[in-house]
Backbone bond lengths (Angstrom), bond angles and torsions (degrees), N, CA, C in turn:
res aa  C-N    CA-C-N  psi(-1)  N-CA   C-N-CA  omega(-1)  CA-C   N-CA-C  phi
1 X - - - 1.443 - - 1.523 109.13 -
2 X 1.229 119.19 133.72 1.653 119.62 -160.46 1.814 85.30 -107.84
3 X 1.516 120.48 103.70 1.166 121.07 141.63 2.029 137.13 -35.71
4 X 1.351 101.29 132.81 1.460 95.09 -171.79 1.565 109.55 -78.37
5 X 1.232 129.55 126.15 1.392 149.98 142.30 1.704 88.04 -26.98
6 X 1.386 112.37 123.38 1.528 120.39 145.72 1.615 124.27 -69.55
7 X 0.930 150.81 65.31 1.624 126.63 -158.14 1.416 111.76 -52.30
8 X 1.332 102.88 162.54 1.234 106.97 -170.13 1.495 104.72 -139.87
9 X 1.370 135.20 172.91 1.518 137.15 178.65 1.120 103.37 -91.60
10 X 1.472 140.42 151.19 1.323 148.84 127.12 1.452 129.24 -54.89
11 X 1.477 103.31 125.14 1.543 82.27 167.11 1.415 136.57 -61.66
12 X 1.222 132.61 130.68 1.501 136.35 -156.09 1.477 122.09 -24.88
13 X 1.670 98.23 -49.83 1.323 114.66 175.03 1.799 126.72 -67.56
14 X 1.027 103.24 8.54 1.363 123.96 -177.61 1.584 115.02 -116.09
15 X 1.364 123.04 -7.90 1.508 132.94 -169.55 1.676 90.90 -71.23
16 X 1.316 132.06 -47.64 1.463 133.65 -163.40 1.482 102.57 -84.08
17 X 1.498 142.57 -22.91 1.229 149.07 -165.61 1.446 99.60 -64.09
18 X 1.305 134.05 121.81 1.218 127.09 156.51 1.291 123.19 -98.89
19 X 1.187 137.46 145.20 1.805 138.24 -172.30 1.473 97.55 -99.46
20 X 1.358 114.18 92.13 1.410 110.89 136.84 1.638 160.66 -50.52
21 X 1.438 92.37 -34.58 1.310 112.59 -178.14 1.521 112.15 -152.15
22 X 1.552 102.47 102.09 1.682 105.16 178.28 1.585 100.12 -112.06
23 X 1.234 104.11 157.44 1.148 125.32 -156.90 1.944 88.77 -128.97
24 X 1.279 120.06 147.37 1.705 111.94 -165.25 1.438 83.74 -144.29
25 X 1.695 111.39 127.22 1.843 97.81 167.49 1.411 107.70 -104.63
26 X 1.515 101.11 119.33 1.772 87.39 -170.12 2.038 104.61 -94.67
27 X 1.345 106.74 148.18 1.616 119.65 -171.61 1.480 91.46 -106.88
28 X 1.197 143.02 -8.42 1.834 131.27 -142.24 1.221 130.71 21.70
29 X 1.605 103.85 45.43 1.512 114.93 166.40 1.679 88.77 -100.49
30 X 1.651 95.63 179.48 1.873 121.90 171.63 1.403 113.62 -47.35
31 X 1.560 116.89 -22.57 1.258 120.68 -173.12 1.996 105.65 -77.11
32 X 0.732 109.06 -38.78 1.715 124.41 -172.12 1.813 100.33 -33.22
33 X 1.574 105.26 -74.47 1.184 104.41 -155.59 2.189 94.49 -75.86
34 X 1.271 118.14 -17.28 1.330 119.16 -177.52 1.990 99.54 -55.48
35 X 1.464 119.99 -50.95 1.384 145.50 158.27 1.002 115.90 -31.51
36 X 1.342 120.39 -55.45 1.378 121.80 177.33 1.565 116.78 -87.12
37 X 0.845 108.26 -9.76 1.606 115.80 -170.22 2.413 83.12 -79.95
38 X 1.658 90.35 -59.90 1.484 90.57 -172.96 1.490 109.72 -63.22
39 X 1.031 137.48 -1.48 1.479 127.24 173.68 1.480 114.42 -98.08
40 X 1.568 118.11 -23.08 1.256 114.34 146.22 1.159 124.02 -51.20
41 X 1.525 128.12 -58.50 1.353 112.00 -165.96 1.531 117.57 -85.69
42 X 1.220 96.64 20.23 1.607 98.61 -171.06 1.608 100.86 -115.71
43 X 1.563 126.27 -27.10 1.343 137.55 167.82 1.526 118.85 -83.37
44 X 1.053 99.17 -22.05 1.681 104.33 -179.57 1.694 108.94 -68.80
45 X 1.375 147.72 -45.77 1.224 127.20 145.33 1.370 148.01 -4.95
46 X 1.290 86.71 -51.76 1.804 102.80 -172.83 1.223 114.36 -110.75
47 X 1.602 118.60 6.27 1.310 149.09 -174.10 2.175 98.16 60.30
48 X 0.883 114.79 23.77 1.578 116.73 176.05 1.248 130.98 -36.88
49 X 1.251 113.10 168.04 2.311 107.01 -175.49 1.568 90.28 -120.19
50 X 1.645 87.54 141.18 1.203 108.72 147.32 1.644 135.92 -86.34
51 X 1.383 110.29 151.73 1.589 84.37 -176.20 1.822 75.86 -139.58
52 X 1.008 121.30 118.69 1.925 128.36 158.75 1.414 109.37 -70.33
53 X 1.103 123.29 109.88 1.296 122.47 152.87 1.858 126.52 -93.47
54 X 1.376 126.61 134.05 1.216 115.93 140.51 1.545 131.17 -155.06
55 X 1.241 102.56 150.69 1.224 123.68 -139.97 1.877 106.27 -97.57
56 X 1.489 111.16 94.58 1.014 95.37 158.59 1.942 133.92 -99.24
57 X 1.735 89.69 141.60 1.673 103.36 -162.63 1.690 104.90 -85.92
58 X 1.636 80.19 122.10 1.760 108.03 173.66 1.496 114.69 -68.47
59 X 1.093 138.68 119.11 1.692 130.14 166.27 1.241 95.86 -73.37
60 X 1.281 98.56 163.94 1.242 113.35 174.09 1.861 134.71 -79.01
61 X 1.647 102.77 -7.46 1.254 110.07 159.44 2.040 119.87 -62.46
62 X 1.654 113.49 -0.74 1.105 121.93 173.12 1.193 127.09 -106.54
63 X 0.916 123.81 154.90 1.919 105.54 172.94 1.408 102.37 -96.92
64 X 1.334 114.61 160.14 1.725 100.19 -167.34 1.674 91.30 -100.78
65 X 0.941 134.31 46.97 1.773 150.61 173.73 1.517 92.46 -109.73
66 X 1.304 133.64 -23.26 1.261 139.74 -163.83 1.546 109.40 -83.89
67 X 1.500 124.84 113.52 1.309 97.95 -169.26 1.850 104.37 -87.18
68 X 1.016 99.01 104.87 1.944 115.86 168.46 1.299 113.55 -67.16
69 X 1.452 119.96 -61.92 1.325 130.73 -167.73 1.779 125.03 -56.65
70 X 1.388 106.14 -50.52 1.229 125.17 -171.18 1.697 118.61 -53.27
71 X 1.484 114.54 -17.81 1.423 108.89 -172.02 1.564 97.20 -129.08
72 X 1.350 121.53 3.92 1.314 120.13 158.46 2.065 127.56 -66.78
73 X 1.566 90.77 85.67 1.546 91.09 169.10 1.598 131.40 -23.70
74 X 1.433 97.46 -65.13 1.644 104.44 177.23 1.615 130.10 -33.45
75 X 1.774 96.35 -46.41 1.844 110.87 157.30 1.464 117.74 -69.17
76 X 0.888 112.01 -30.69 1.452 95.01 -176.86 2.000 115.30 -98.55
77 X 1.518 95.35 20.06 1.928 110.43 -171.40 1.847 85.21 -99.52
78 X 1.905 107.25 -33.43 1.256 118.06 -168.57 1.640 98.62 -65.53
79 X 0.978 117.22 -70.04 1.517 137.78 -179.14 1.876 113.00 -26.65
80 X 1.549 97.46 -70.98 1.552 116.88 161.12 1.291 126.92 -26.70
81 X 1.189 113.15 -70.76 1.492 140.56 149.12 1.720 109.53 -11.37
82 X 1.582 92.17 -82.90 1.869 99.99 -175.34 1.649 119.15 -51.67
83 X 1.657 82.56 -42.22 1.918 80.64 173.09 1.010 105.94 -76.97
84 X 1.341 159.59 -47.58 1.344 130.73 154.24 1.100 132.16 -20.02
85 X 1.309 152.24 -34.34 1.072 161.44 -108.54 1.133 102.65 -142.64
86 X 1.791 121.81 -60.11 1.267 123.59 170.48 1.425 130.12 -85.35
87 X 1.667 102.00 -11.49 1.732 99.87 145.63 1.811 119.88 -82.19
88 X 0.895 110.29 -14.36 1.733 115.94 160.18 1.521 104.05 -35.27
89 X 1.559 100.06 -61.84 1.780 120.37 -149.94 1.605 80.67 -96.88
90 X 1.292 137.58 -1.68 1.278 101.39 158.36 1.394 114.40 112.34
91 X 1.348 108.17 -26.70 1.432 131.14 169.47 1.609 129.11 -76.23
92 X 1.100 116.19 161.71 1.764 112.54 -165.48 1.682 84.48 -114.19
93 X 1.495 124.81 122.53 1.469 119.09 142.06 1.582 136.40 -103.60
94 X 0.985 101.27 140.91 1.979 88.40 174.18 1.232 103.30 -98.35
95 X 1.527 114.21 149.90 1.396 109.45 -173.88 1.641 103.34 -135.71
96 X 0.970 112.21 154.05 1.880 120.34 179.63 1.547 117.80 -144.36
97 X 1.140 102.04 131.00 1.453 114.31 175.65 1.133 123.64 -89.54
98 X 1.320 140.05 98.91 1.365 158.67 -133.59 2.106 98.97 -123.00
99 X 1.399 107.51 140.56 1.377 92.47 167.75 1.885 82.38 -151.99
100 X 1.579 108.36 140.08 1.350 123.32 -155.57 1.638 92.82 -162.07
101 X 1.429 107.28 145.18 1.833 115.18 161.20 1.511 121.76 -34.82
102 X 1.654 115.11 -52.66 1.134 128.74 171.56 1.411 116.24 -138.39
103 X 1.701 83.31 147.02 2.114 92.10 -177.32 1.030 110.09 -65.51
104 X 1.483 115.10 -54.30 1.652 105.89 -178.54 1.887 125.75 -40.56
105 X 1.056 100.67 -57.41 1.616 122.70 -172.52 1.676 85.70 -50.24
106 X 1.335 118.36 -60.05 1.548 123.13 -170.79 1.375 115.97 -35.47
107 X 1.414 108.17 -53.56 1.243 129.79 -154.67 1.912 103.16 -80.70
108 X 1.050 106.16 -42.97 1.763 129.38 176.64 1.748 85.14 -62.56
109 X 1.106 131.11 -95.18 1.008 138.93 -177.07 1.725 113.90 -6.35
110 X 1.124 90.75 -70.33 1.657 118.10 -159.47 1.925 104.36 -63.25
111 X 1.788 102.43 -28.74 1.551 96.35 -162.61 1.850 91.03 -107.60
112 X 1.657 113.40 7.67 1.481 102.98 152.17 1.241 122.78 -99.48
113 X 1.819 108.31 2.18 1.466 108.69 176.25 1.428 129.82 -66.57
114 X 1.878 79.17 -41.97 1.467 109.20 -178.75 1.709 124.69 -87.43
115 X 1.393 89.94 12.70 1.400 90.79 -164.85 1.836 129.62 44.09
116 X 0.906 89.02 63.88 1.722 105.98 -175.96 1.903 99.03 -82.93
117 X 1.764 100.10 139.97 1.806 98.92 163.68 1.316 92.21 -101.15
118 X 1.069 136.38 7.29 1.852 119.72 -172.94 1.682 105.39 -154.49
119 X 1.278 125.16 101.95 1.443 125.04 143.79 1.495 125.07 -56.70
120 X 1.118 124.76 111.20 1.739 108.82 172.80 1.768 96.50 -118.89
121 X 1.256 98.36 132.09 1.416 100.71 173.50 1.792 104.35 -127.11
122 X 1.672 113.42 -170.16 1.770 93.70 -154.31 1.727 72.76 -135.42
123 X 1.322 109.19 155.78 1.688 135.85 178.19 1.229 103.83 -120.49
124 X 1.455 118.58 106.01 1.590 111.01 149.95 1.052 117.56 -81.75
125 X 1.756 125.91 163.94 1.147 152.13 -151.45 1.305 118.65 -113.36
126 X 1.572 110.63 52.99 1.317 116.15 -178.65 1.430 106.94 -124.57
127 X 1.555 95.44 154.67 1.323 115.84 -178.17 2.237 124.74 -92.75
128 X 1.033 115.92 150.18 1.372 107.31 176.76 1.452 92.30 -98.48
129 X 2.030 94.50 175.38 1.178 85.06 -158.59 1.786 104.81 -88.74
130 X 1.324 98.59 170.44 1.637 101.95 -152.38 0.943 143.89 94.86
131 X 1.616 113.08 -18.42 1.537 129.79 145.94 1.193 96.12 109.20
132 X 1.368 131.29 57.69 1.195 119.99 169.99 1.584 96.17 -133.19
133 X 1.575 107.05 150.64 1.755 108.25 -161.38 1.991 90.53 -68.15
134 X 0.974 105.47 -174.85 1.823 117.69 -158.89 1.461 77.13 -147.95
135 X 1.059 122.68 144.76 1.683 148.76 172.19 0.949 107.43 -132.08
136 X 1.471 133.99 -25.55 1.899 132.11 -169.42 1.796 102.44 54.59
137 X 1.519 85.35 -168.81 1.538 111.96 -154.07 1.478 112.12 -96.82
138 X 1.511 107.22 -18.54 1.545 122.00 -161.79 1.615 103.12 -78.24
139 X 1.638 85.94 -55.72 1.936 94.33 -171.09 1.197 97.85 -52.59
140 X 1.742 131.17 -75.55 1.567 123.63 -156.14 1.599 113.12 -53.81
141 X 1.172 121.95 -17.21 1.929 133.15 178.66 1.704 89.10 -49.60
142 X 1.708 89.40 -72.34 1.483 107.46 -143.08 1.919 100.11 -59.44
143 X 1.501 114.20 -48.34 1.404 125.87 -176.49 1.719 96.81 -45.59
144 X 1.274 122.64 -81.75 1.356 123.81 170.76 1.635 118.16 -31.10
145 X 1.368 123.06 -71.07 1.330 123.17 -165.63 1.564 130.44 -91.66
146 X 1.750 127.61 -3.92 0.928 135.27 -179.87 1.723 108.40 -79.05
147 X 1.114 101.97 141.14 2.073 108.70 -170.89 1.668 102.30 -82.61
148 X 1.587 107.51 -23.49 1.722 96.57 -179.82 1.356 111.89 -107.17
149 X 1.369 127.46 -160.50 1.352 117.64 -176.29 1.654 124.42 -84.11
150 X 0.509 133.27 -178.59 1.400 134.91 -153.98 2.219 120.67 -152.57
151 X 1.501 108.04 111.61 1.384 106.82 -157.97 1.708 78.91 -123.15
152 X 1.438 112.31 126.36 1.468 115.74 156.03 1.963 100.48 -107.47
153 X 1.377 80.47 140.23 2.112 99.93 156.09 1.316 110.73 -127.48
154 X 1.612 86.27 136.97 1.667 110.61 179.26 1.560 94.97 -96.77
155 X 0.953 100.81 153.79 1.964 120.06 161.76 1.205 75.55 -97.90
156 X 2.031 82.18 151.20 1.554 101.05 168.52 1.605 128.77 -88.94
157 X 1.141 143.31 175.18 0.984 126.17 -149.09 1.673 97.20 -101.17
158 X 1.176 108.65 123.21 1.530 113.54 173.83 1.645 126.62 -49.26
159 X 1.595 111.79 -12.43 1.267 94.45 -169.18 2.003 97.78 -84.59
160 X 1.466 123.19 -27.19 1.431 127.50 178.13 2.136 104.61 -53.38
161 X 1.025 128.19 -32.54 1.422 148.09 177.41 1.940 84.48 -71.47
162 X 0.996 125.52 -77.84 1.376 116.20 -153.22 1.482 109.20 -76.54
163 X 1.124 99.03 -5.17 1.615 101.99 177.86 1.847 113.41 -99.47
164 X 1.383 108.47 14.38 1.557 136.10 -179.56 1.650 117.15 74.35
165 X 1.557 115.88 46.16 1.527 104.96 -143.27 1.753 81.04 -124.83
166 X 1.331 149.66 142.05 1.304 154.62 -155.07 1.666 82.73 -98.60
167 X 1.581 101.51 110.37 2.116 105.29 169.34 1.220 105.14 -66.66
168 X 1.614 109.26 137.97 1.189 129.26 175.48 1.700 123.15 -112.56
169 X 1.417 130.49 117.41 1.302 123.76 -165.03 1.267 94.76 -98.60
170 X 1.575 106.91 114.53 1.593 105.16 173.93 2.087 106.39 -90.52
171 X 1.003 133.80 138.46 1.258 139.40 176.54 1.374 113.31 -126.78
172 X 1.473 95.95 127.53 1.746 114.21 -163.22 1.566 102.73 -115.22
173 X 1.369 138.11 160.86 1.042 132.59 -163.48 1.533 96.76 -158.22
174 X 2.026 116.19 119.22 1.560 100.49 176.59 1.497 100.25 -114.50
175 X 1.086 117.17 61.64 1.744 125.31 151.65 1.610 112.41 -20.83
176 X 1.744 103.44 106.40 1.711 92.05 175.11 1.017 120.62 -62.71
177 X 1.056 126.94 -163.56 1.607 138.61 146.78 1.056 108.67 -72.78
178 X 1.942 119.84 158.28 1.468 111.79 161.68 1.110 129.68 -97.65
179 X 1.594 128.64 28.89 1.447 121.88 127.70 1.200 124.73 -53.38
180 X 1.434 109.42 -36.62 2.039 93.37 -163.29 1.221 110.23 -63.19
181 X 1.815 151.40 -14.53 1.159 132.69 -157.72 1.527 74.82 -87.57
């Protein structure tokens, strides 16, 4: 079921910005293909690349010389998936399987390698226990430490769906100014 995109306005100063190079961190939660769906319609203008990243995390009982990542199914079901998704919408992605200490750092890393104008990474909608929402470790990295701009998506919260209510993905965007680079 393809959830509806809310649109949203830009701030003014952002109407002329074109996205060349987004960079997508995919987790293989609900949020992934919501991400990719928004990096299509946000790259398709300027005719822009996608690049999917995801990052599987090495403990430290490994050396990260160790190749971990490469024969893990689950990443590459993640991978499959997105390119599907953004050849759905029409779009071409490249995707890479990355394995690093931490996702965040990975992901920061990887979209100043590539010179990315847009990180979008995806938020699931879970709670810790006690009922308080859980954000993890990845989002606040990337919000703080990434050099280009930065788009998180939430999935919507499943209990509005079970309660018979049509989920709505609202998507927010904090576009700096162009002083800060």
């Amino acid at each position: 079921m393809r959830l509806p995109v809310v649109p949203f306005d830009l701030m003014p100063e952002t109407h002329a910005k074109m996205i060349r190079r987004t960079v997508i961190g995919l987790n293989g939660s609900a949020t992934d293909a919501l991400a990719v769906r928004l990096a299509c319609d946000l790259a398709r203008p300027a005719k822009g690349t996608l690049m999917g990243l995801h990052v599987v995390e090495v403990d430290w009982t490994h050396d990260l010389a160790e190749d971990v990542a490469s024969g893990n199914e689950a990443a590459s079901t993640v991978l499959d998936m997105a390119e599907g998704v953004a050849e759905h919408d029409g779009c071409r992605m490249e995707t890479s399987l990355l394995q690093a200490r931490d996702v965040g750092a990975a992901l920061v890393d990887e979209a100043a390698a590539l010179g990315a104008d847009l990180l979008i990474v995806g938020l699931s909608y879970r709670k810790k226990f006690g009922g308080d929402f859980a954000i993890g470790r990845t989002v606040p990295y990337v919000l703080q430490n990434a050099s280009c701009e930065v788009l998180v998506v939430r999935e919507p919260i499943a209990s509005g769906a079970a309660h018979g209510h049509q989920p709505r993905v609202a998507v927010g965007a904090g576009f700096a100014a162009p002083d800060r680079r």
